[in-house]
C-alpha positions, 0 to 999 in steps of 0.5 A, a space after each residue: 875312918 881315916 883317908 888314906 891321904 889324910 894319914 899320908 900328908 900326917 906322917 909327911 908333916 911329923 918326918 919333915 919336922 923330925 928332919 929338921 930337929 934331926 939336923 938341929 941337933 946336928 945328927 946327920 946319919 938319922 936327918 939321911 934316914 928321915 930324908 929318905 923316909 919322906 920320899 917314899 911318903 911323898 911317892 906315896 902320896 903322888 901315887 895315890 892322888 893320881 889313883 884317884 884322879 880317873 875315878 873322879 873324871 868318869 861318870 859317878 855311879 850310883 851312891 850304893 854302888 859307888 864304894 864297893 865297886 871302887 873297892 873291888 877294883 884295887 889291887 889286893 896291895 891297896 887293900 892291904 896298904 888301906 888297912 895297915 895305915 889305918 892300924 899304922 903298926 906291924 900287923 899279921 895277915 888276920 888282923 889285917 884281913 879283918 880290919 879290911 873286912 870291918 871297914 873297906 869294901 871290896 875283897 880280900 884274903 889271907 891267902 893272898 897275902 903270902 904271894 903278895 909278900 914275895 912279889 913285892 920283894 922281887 919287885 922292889 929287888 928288880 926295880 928298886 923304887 919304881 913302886 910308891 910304897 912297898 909291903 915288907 916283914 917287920 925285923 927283928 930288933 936282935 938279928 934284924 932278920 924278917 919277922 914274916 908273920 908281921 907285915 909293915 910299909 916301906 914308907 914307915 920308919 925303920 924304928 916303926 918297922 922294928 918288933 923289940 920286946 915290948 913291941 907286941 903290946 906296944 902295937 896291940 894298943 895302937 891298933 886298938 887305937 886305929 880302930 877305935 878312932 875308925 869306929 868313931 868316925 863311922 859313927 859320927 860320919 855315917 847314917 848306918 854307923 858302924 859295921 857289926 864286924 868292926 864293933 866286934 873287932 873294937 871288943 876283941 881289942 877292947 876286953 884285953 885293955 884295963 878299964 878300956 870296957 864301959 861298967 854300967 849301974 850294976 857293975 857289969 859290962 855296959 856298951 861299948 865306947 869307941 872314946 873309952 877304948 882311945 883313953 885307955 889304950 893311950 893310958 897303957 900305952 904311955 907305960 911302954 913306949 919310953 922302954 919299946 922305942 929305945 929298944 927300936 931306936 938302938 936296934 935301928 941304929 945298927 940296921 943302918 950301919 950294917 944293913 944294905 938298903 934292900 936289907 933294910 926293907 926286907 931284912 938280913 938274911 940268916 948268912 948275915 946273921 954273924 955279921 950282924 952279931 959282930 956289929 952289936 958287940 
């Protein structure tokens, strides 16, 4: 499965290099945007390389109880940060739950995630950018106000936070993509491969994408193929993302012009919603 630091220094590279074709192309509102998208990724990544700095010093345990020990002390915000960079779109609390569980020690349950959705808005309310990162809802691409059941990070995109129509599909396949590259790291990297909980989680994804399950000799459905999954929810997904992201960029674009930076993290409220309105027209 991916590091999360891996993924970081990723989207580090892609927004440097979105910032300088924005500013190439001589569109200053969307090179500011980036700017600052690239500062909460960097935050995040300085915070989780000091995260990591105290467990390489101390004595190493065991290598069985290595993993699960040092799962079980993160906080349940790195647990839902780990499995939101692994699925790196919008996801509701069972899905990441059960992403959690399919391939990262440690525990966590949707219950959490409730208090944790408001706890993380009073913080960053109280101390605006005193955290690396911030869980926040996803916005709604006509009212931009908070869709509460999807849960993003701050240090996405605003077009990446943002559900339009097309939206739900657009991000189902990328999840299966995310889950389907984790499954095949697993079973490449690992002596056990992958876990029974994320084989069933990759054929839950994998029955609702066209040609993404293997036929066999007879016509019925054969194993399963982490690889197969990838092509075809790639194939789908090159269908949609042309309509989704205009979508995303149009309703992004009107968020900046009319959305505070708090807002923009955490979405207008309803008393702004004609505000909002008058802005579209």
């Amino acid at each position: 499965m991916s590091d999360p630091l891996d993924a970081l220094e990723k989207s580090i590279a892609a927004l440097r290099r979105a910032i300088r074709d924005a500013t190439a192309a001589g569109d200053t509102e969307r090179a500011g945007e980036l700017r600052m998208q690239l500062r909460r990724a960097e935050r995040a990544w300085d915070a989780l390389l000091d995260a990591d700095e105290p467990a390489a010093a101390a004595p190493r345990p065991a290598p069985e109880a290595a993993p699960a020990a040092r799962g079980s002390q993160l906080p349940a915000r790195e647990h839902v940060h780990r499995a939101l960079m692994l699925l790196r779109a919008p996801a509701a609390p069972k899905l990441i739950v059960g992403v959690h569980e399919a391939f990262f020690p440690g525990e966590l349950s949707a219950s959490k995630l409730s208090s944790l959705r408001r706890d993380e808005e009073r913080s960053y309310r109280s101390s605006p950018g005193a955290r690396p990162y911030y869980l926040c809802p996803a916005l709604a691409h006509d009212l931009l106000t908070p869709v509460r059941a999807l849960i993003t990070i701050s240090t996405w995109t605003l077009e990446q936070r943002i559900i339009g129509p097309l939206s739900p599909r657009a991000d189902f396949l990328t999840h299966a993509i995310g889950i389907a590259e984790a499954v095949h790291t697993s079973a490449e990297s690992t002596t056990d491969g992958p876990s029974p909980q994320a084989l069933r989680l990759l054929w839950r994804f994998a029955i609702s994408i066209p040609d993404a399950m293997p036929k066999n000799a007879s016509g019925h459905e054969g194993a399963l193929d982490a690889q197969q999954v990838i092509s075809a929810a790639l194939a789908e997904l090159e269908v949609h993302t042309d309509a989704d992201r205009a979508t995303r960029v149009a309703a992004a674009r009107r968020a900046r012009k009319s959305l505070g930076d708090d807002e923009q993290l955490f979405g207008a409220p309803q008393r702004g919603v004609t505000r909002l309105r008058s802005a579209r027209a």
